[in-house]
N, C-alpha and C positions, 0 to 999 in steps of 0.2 A: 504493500500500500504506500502512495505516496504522502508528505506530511499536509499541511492544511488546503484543503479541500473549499470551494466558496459554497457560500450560504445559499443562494440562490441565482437565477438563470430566467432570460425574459426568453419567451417563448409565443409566437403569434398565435391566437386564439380566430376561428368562423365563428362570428356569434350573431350570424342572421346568411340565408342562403340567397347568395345577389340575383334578382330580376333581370335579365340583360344586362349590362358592363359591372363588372365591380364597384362598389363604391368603400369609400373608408370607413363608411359607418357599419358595413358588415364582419370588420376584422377589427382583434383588440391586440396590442402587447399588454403584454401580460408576466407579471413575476411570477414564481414557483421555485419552493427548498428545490435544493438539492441532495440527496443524501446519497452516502456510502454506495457502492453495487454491491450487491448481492452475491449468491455462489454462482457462477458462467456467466458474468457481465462483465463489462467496462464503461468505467463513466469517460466519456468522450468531450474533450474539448472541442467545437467544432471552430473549425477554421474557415469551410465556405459552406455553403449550400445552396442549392439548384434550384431554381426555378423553371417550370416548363407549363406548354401550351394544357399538357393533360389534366394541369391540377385544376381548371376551369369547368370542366366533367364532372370533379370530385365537390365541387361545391356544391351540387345537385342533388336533392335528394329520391334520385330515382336509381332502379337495380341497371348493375354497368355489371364489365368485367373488374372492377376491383370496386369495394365497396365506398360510400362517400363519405366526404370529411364530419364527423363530429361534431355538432356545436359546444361551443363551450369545451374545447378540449384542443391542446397541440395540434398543429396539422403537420403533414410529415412530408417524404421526398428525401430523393438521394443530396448525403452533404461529405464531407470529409474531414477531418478533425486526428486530434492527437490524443492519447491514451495518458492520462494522468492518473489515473486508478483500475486494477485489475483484481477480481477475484474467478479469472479463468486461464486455463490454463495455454500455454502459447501464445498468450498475449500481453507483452510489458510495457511496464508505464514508458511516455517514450516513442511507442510505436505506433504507426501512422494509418488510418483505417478507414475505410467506405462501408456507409452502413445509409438507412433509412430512414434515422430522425432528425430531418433537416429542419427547418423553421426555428430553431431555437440554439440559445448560447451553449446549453452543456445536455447532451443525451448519454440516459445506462443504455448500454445496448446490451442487449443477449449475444454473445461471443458468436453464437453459430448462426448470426446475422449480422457479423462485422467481415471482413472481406481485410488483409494486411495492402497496402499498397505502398510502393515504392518512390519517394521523393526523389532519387538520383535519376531516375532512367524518366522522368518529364513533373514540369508542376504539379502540382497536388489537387489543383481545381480540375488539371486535365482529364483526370478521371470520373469526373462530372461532364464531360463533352466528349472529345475527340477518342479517348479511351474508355469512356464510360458508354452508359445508356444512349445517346444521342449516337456516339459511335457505332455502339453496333447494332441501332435500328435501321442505319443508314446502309451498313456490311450487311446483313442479313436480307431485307427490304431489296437490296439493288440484286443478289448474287442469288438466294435462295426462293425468294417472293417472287420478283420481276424473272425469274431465269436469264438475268441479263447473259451474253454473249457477243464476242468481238464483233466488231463490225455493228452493232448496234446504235442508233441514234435515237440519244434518250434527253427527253424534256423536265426540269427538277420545278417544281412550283415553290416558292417560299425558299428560292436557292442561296440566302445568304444565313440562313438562320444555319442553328447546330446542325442538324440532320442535315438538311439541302445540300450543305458546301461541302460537308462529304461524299454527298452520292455522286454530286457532279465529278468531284477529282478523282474519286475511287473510280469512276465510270471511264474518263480520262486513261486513268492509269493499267484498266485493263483493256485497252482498243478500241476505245469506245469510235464510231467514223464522226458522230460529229453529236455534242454536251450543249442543250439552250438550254438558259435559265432565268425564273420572271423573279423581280423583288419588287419591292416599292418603294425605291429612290432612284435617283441619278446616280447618287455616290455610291451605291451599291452594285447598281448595276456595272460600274467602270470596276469594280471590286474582285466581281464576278469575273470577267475576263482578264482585266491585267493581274490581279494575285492569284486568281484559282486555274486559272487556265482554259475557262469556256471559251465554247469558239464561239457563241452570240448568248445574249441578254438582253431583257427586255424590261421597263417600267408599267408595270400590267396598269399601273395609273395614267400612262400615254394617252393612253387607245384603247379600242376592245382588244378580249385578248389572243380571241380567235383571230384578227387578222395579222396582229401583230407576232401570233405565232408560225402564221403562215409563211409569211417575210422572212421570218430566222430559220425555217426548219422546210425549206422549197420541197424536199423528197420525203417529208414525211416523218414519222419518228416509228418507233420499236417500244419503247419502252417510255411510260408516264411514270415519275414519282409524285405521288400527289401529298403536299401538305397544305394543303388551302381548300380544294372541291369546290363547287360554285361554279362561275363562270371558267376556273381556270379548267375542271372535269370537262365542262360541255366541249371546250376549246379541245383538248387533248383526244375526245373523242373524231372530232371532225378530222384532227390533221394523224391519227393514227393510221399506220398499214396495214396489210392483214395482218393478222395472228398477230397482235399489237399485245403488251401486258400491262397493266399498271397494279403500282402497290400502293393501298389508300391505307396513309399511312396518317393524317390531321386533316381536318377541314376546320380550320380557324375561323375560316370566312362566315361560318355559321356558329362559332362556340357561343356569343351574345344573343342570339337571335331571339325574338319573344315569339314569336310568331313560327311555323312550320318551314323550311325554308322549298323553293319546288326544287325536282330533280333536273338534273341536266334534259332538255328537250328531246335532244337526238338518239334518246339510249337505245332506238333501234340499231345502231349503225352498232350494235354488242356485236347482231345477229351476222352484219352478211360480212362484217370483218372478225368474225371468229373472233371477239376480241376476250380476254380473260382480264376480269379486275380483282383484285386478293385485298382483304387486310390485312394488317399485320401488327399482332403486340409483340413486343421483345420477347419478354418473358417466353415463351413458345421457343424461343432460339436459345437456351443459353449454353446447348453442346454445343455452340460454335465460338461461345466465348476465348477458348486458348488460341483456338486459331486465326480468331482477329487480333488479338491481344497482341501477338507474334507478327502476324504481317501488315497491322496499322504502323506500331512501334517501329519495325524495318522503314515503311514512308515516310516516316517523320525524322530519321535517322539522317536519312539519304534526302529529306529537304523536297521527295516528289509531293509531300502530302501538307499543307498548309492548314492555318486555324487558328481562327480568331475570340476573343471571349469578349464582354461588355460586364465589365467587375462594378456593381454599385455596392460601396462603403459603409458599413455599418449594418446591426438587426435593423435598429429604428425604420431603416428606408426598405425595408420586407417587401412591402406592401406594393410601394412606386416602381420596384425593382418589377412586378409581377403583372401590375399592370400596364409598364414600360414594354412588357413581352408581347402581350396582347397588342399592345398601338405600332407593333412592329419597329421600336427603339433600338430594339439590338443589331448588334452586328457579331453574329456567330453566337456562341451559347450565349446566354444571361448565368451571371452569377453573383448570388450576395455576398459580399466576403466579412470577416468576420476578427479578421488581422491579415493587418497590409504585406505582412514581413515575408508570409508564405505562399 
C-alpha cells in the first residue's frame, strides 16, 4: 500500500436525461470519499479520460447494447491513470493502467478490468485513441467488417475525428486505389490530405454531399465507413459499385435528434448493387486486439500512421470537452486530461 491516500475525488454525475443537445443543467461535478481498495482492486489515479460520440446513446434511457448511464451516479468510459494503491496481485503502485472508470479524478478498479499499458512505446492518452478503442474500431471496421481489399476505393465520413483518420490511412497503407474523406471545416479538410495522406476531401458543409462526392470519387467507391448516416449514407449509396460494403459504425448526425430521423431514400439501390451494410461494436472484435496492437505500433514506428488528439484541461471542463465532440471541435480523438505532465 502506498502512504496517504486523498480524501476524496470529483467525479461527473447525469442527473436529468438531455432532450436533444446536452445541456449543463443535466450533469453535476460532484465530490465522493475515496477509500482504500479492496482485495483484487486498485485505486487509480486517472491521468486522462475519453470522451466519445457513444456516450450520447448512454444518456438515454432506452435498452441498447450496453446499458445507460445512471442518474445520480459516476458515468464511466475508457481513461488511463497511474496505480497509487494495490491490493491485487500483478499490479504495483506505480504502474500505469486502462480501465473503464473515466469521468472522474480517482477510480478502484477491479484488477481483472484494468489492462497494464506501457508509457515508453507511445503517450499514455494514446491508448484512449490510436491504440485504444477508436483504434481498433477503425482496424476491425475497415479489414474485418468492410472486407476491405487492395485496390479498393473507400469513402471515410466524419474523417478527421479518432476513428475516420485511421481508416483512411490504414486504408492508404494497405492499397487502398484511391481514400475520400468529408469533415466539417476547411482546416480539416487540408488536414485530411496534407497530414493523413487522402487523395481528396471534402466540407460536407460546401454542398450537398452526394454531389460533392461525386466530384472526388469519379469511379465510384468499394467501401463506405460511415460515422455520421444521414445524408452522408444516402450519398454513399448512390456513388457505390457493385458488391459495395459499408461499416455503420456512428451516425452522429442523428444522436440529438427529437424527432425520428427518415432513412436514406434510395435504399433500393441495396438490391440491384448487391450492396452489404454491417455494424459494428468493438467489443465483438477483441481477438484481434494483439494483432492491431502489433501492426498499428509498427505504423506509428515507421511515421506511415499519423494522429492527432484535442486535450481539454482539467475535470471541471468534462462536460465542454463532450459536448465540444458533439459540435465536431475536435480534431482526432477528444481527451480530458487530468495532468498536463503525462
Amino acid at each position: 500500500m502506498s502512504a496517504a491516500l486523498p480524501t476524496s475525488s470529483r467525479e461527473w454525475h447525469l442527473v436529468a436525461r438531455p432532450h436533444g443537445w446536452p445541456e449543463a443543467k443535466d450533469f453535476a461535478l460532484r465530490e465522493a470519499p475515496v477509500t482504500a481498495p479492496g482485495e483484487g482492486r486498485v485505486l487509480v489515479r486517472n491521468l486522462h479520460f475519453s470522451v466519445d460520440p457513444y456516450m450520447r446513446g448512454r444518456m438515454n434511457d432506452v435498452k441498447s447494447y450496453t446499458p445507460p448511464f445512471k442518474l445520480d451516479h459516476p458515468m464511466d468510459g475508457g481513461a488511463v491513470g497511474e496505480v497509487i494503491a494495490s491490493e491485487a496481485e500483478g499490479f504495483a503502485v506505480g504502474d500505469h493502467v486502462l480501465h473503464g472508470l473515466g469521468w472522474r479524478e480517482y477510480a478502484s478498479v477491479p484488477a481483472k478490468h484494468a489492462v497494464k499499458v506501457d508509457a515508453s512505446l507511445a503517450p499514455l492518452s494514446a491508448y484512449l485513441g490510436v491504440l485504444g478503442m477508436p483504434g481498433l474500431t477503425a482496424y476491425a471496421g475497415l479489414f474485418e467488417v468492410a472486407s476491405f481489399k487492395e485496390g479498393d476505393a473507400v469513402f471515410v465520413s466524419g474523417a478527421a475525428g479518432a476513428v475516420g483518420s485511421q481508416v483512411g490511412q490504414m486504408a492508404k497503407i494497405k492499397g487502398a486505389s484511391r481514400v475520400i474523406g468529408s469533415a466539417g471545416s476547411d482546416e480539416k479538410v487540408k488536414l485530411l490530405v496534407e497530414e493523413y495522406g487522402f487523395d481528396a476531401a471534402f466540407n460536407y458543409k460546401n454542398g450537398p454531399v452526394k454531389d460533392q462526392l461525386r466530384e472526388a470519387a469519379p469511379d465510384g467507391i468499394d467501401v463506405y465507413f460511415d460515422n455520421v448516416g444521414g445524408e452522408h449514407l444516402e450519398a454513399a449509396l448512390s456513388s457505390f459499385n457493385v458488391h459495395g460494403r459499408a461499416t455503420i459504425c456512428g451516425m452522429i448526425a442523428q444522436y440529438n435528434a427529437t424527432e425520428p430521423t427518415p432513412a436514406p431514400r434510395n435504399l433500393a439501390l441495396v438490391i440491384g448493387k448487391r450492396l452489404r451494410l454491417q455494424g459494428i461494436l468493438v467489443g465483438d472484435h477483441a481477438a484481434l486486439q494483439p494483432q492491431f496492437v502489433q501492426e498499428v505500433a509498427g505504423w506509428l514506428a515507421s511515421g506511415e500512421l499519423k494522429y492527432n488528439e484535442t486535450k481539454v484541461e482539467g475535470i471541471e471542463n468534462g462536460f465542454d470537452a463532450f459536448l465540444g465532440l458533439l459540435r465536431g471541435e475536435n480534431t482526432g480523438k477528444m481527451i480530458v486530461s487530468l495532468d498536463t505532465t503525462r
